[in-house]
C-alpha positions as CSV (number, residue, x, y, z in Angstrom):
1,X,0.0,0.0,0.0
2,X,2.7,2.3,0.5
3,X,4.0,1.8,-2.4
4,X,1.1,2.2,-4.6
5,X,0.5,5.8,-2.8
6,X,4.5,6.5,-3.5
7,X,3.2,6.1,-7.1
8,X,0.2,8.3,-7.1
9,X,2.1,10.8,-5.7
10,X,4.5,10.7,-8.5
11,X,1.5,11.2,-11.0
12,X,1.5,14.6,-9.9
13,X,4.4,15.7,-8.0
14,X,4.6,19.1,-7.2
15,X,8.2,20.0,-8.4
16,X,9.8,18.7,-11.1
17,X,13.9,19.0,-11.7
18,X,15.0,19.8,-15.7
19,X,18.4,18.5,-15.8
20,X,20.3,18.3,-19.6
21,X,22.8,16.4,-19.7
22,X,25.5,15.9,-22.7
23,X,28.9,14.6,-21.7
24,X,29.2,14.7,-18.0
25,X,30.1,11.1,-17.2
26,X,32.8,12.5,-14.4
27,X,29.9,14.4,-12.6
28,X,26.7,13.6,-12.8
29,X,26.3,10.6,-10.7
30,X,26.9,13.5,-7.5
31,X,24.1,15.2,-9.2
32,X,21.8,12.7,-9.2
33,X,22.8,11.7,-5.6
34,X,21.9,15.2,-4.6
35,X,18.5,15.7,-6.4
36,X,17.7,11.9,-4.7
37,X,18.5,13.4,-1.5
38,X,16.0,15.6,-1.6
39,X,13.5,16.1,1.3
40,X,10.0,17.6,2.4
41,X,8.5,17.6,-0.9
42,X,7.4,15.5,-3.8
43,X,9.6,15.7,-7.0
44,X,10.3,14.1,-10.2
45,X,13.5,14.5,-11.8
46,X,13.5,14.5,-16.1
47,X,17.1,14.1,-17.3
48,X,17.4,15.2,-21.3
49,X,20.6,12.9,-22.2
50,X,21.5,15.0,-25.3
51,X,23.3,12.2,-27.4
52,X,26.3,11.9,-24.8
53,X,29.4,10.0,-26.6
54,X,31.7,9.8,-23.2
55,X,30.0,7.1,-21.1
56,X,27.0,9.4,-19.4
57,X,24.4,7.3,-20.8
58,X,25.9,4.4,-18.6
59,X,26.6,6.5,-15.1
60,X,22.5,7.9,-15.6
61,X,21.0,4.8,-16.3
62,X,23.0,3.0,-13.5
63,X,22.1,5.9,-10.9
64,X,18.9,6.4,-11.2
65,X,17.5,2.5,-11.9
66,X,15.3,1.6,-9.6
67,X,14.4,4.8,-8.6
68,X,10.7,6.0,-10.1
69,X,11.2,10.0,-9.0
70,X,13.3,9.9,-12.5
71,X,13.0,9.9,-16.2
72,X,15.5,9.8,-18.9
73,X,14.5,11.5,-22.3
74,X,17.0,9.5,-24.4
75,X,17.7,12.3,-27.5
76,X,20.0,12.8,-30.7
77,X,22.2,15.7,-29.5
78,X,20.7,19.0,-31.0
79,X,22.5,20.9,-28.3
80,X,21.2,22.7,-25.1
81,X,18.6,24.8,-26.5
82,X,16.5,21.9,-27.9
83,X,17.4,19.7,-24.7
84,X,15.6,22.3,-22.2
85,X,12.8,22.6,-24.2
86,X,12.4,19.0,-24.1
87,X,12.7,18.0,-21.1
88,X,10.5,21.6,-19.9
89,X,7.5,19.8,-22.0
90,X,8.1,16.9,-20.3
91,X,7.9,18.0,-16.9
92,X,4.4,17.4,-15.3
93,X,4.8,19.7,-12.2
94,X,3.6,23.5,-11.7
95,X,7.2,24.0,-10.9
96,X,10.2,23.4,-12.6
97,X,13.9,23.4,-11.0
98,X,16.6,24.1,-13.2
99,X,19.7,22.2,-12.4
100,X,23.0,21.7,-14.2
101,X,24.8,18.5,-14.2
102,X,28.1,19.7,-13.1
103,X,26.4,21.6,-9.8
104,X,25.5,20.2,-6.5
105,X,22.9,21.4,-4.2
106,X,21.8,20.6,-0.7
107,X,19.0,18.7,0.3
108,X,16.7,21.5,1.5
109,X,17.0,23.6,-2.1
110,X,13.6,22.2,-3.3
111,X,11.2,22.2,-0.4
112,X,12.8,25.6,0.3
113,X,11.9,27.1,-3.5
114,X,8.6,25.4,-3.7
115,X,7.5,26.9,-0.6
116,X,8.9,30.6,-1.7
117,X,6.4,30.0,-4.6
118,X,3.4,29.8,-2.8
119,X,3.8,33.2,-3.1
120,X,1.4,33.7,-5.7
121,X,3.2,37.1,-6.8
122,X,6.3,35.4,-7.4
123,X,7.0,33.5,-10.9
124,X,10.3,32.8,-10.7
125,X,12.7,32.9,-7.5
126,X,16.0,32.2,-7.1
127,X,19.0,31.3,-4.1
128,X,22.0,31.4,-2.5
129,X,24.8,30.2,-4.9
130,X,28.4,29.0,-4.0
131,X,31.0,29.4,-5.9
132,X,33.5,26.1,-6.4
133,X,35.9,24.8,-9.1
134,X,36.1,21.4,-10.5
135,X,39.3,20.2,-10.7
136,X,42.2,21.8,-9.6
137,X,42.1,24.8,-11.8
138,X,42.1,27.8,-9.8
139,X,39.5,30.3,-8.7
140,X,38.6,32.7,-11.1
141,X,38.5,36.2,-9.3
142,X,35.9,37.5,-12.5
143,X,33.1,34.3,-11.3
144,X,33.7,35.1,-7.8
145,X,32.6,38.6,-8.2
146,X,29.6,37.7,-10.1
147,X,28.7,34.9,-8.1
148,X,28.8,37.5,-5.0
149,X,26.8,40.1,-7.0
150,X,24.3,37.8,-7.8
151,X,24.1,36.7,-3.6
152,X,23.8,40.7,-3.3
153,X,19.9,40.3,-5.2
154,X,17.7,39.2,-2.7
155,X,14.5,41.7,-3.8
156,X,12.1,41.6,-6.8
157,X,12.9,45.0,-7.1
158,X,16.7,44.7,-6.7
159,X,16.5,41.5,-9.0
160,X,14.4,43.5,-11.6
161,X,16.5,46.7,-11.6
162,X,19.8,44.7,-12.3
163,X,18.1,42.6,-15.7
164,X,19.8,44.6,-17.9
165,X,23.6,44.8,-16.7
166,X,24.1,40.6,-16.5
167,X,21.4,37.9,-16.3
168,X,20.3,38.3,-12.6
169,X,19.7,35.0,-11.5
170,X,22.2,31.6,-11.7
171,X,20.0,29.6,-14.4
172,X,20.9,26.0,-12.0
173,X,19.5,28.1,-9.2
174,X,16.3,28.7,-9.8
175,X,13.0,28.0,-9.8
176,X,10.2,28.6,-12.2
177,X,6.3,28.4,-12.4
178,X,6.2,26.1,-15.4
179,X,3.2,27.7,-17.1
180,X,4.8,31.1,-17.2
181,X,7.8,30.0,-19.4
182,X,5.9,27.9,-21.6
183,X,3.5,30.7,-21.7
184,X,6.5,32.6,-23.0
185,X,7.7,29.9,-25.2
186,X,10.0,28.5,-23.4
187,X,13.9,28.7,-24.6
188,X,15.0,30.2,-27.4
189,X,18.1,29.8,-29.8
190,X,19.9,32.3,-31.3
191,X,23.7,34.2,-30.9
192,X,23.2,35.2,-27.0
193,X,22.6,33.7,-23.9
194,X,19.1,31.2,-23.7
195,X,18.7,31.9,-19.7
196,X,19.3,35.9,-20.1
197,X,17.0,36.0,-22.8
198,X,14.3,34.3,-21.0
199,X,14.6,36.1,-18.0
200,X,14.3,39.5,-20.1
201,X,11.3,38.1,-21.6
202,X,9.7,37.5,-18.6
203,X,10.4,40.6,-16.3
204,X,9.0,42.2,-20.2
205,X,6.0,40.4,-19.1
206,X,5.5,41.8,-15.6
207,X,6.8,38.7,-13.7
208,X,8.0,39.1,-10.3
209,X,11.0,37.6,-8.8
210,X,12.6,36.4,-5.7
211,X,15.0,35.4,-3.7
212,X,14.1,31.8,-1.5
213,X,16.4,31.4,1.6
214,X,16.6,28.4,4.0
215,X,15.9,27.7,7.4
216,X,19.5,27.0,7.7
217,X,21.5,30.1,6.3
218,X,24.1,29.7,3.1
219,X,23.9,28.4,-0.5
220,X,21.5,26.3,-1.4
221,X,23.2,25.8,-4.9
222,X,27.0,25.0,-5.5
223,X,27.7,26.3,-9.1
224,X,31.1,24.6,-10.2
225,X,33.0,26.6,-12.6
226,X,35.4,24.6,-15.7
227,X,37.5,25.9,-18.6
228,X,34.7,23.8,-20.3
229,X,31.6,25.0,-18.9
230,X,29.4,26.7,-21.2
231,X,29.8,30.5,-19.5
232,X,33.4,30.2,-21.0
233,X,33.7,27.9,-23.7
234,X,30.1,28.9,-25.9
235,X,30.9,32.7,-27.8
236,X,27.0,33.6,-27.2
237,X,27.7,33.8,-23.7
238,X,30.3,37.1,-24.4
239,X,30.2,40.0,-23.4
240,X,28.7,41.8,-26.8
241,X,26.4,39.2,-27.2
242,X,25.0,40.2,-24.1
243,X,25.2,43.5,-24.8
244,X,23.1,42.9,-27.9
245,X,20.7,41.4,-26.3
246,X,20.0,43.6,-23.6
247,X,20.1,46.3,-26.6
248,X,17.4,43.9,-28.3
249,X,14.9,44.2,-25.1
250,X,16.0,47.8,-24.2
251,X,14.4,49.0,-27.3
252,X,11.8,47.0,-27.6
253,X,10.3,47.8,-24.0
254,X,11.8,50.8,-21.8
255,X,13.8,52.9,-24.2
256,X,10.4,52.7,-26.7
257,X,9.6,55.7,-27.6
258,X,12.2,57.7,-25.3
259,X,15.1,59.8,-25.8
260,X,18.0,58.6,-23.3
261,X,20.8,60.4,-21.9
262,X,24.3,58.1,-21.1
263,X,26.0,58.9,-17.6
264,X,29.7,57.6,-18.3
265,X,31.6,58.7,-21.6
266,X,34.0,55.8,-21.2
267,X,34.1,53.1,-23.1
268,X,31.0,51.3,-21.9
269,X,28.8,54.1,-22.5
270,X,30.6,55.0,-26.1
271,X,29.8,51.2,-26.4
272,X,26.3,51.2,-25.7
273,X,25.8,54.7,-27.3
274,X,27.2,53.1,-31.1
275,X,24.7,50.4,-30.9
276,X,21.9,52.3,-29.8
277,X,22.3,54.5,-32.5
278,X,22.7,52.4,-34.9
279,X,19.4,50.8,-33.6
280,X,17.3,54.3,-33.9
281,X,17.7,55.5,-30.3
282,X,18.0,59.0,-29.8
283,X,20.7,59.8,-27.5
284,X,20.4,63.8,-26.1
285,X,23.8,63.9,-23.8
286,X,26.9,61.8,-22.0
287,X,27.3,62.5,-18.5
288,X,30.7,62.5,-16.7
289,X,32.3,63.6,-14.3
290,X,35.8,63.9,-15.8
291,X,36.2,68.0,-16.4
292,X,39.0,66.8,-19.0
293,X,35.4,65.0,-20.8
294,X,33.4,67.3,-20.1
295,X,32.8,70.0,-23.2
296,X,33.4,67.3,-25.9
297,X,31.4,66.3,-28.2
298,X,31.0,62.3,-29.0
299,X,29.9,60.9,-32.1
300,X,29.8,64.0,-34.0
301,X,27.2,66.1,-31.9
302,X,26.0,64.8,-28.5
303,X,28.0,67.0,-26.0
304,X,29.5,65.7,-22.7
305,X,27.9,67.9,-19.7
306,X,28.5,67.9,-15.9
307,X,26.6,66.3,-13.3
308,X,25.9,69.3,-12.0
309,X,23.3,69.9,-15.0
310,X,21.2,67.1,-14.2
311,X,18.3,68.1,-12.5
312,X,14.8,66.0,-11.7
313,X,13.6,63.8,-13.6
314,X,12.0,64.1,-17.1
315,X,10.6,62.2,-19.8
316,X,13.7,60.9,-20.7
317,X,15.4,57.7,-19.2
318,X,19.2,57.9,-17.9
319,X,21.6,54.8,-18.6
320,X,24.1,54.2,-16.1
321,X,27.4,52.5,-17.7
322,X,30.3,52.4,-15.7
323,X,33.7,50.8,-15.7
324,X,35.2,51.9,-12.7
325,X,34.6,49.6,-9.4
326,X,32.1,51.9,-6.8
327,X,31.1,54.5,-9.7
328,X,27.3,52.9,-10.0
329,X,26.8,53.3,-6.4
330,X,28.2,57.0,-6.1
331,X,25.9,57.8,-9.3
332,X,22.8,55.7,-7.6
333,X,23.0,58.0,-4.8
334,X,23.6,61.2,-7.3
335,X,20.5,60.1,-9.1
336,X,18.2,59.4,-5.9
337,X,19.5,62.8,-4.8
338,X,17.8,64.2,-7.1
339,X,14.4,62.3,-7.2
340,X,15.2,60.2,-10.1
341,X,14.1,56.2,-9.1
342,X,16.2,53.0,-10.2
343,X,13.8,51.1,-13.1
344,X,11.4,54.2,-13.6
345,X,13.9,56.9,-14.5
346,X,17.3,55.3,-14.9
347,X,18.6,51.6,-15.3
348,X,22.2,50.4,-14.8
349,X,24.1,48.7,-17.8
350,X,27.1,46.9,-17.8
């Protein structure tokens, strides 16, 4: 009896785990230990094998025989894109838990994510992530500051206001009401980040997200970093892809419409100004507070003023993009100074 209630459970669990998988024979098996040691909540995990040539096949189907909380989809590789959307139409739960098969997490991530959803103003909340290396390659100070920036988001507004300077949340980290992302169509393939470009869609949409902590404080996810891990081996996940993208979504939602003024004549905002030129945004002024910039004139005609000339807040929207480490936070302050609000009259770029 048991047994046959253990099963009708499964029929509708109420979180399921999307992990793709291509060749990760090394890792995985800890992976699948972890989502197996899950407690407090009933799960189902659907592993995508996408046409692994390395001996995965062999380490899944060992781990996880026996063991009814998991399916294998079994596909010709057509590469990540294809796998998630796969597996996310497989997945019979309200919620779906991304997870990566080189990551670990502890055994409370699940029950603690699926009870941060019963919030029903949240659609998509993420956690705690540690940072670790596989291997015995060494720590890369550029992932360690991200990986703290991203522990710094722990508000829907702070989480919304940082969308367009780096993909807010750690895709293996988080948790998602399935109907909203297929709503949205679920992943996309192109030349930029899939996660980034899902996320931007879905904040586009007016969802709401958070951040889900544990009774017990720390990381809930371990994201292991590799000289082969997608973030640094796959170009789309570069810098001006990203900066394309966010382009792509800037124009297309906030900047619609709106003239924009660029604080930061540097090279980030001469960047950002070239392509939003060239994509039909009209840009009025630079802002900097360099006197030696200050007077110039950038691309033929907009004129570099002082900070001093900014005054409250009109109908135009003011990009903050930065290089230098502590200049967003000294202009945040500038900007709130003088009644201009993060996400209505300004947004941060990177």
């Amino acid at each position: 009896m048991p047994q046959a209630s253990y099963r009708l459970r499964q029929l509708s669990p109420q979180a399921s785990v999307l992990v793709p998988v291509w060749n990760e024979a090394a890792v995985v098996g800890e992976c699948i230990a972890d989502i197996a040691a899950q407690v407090g909540v009933d799960f189902e995990c659907v592993l995508v094998l996408d046409g692994p040539t390395d001996g995965t096949r062999e380490v899944v189907c060992e781990a996880v025989a026996g063991d009814a909380r998991f399916r294998v989809l079994d596909l010709p590789h057509a590469g990540l894109v294809a796998a998630l959307n796969a597996g996310l139409a497989a997945c019979r739960a309200p919620i779906v838990t991304r997870m990566d098969a080189d990551d670990r997490m502890r055994p409370d991530r699940l029950v603690t994510q699926v009870r941060a959803l019963h919030d029903a103003a949240l659609g998509v909340v993420t956690c705690e992530v540690a940072y670790a290396v596989l291997g015995e390659g060494p720590a890369q100070a550029g992932m360690q500051r991200h990986v703290a920036w991203l522990n710094g988001l722990r508000t829907a507004t702070a989480l919304r206001n940082a969308r367009f300077i780096d993909a807010p949340v750690a895709h293996p980290a988080v948790a998602y009401r399935t109907a909203i992302v297929r709503t949205a169509g679920g992943y996309r393939d192109g030349d930029f980040a899939e996660d980034h470009d899902l996320w931007l869609r879905l904040f586009g949409e007016g969802v709401a997200f958070g951040f889900a902590t544990g009774d017990v404080p720390g990381a809930l996810v371990t994201w292991r970093d590799h000289p082969e891990r997608a973030t640094r081996a796959d170009g789309r996940y570069g810098d001006e892809p990203r900066r394309a993208l966010v382009h792509r979504h800037l124009v297309a939602g906030p900047l619609a419409g709106r003239a924009v003024r660029i604080w930061g004549a540097g090279r980030y905002g001469r960047w950002h100004a070239k392509h939003l030129l060239a994509a039909g945004v009209a840009i009025s002024a630079f802002i900097d507070i360099d006197p030696r910039k200050v007077g110039n004139r950038l691309f033929g005609s907009i004129p570099v003023v002082a900070a001093d000339g900014l005054a409250a807040p009109d109908a135009q929207v003011t990009l903050v993009a930065v290089a230098s480490p502590g200049a967003r936070a000294v202009i945040a302050s500038e900007l709130a100074r003088r009644g201009h609000v993060e996400g209505e009259h300004w947004l941060a770029l990177q």
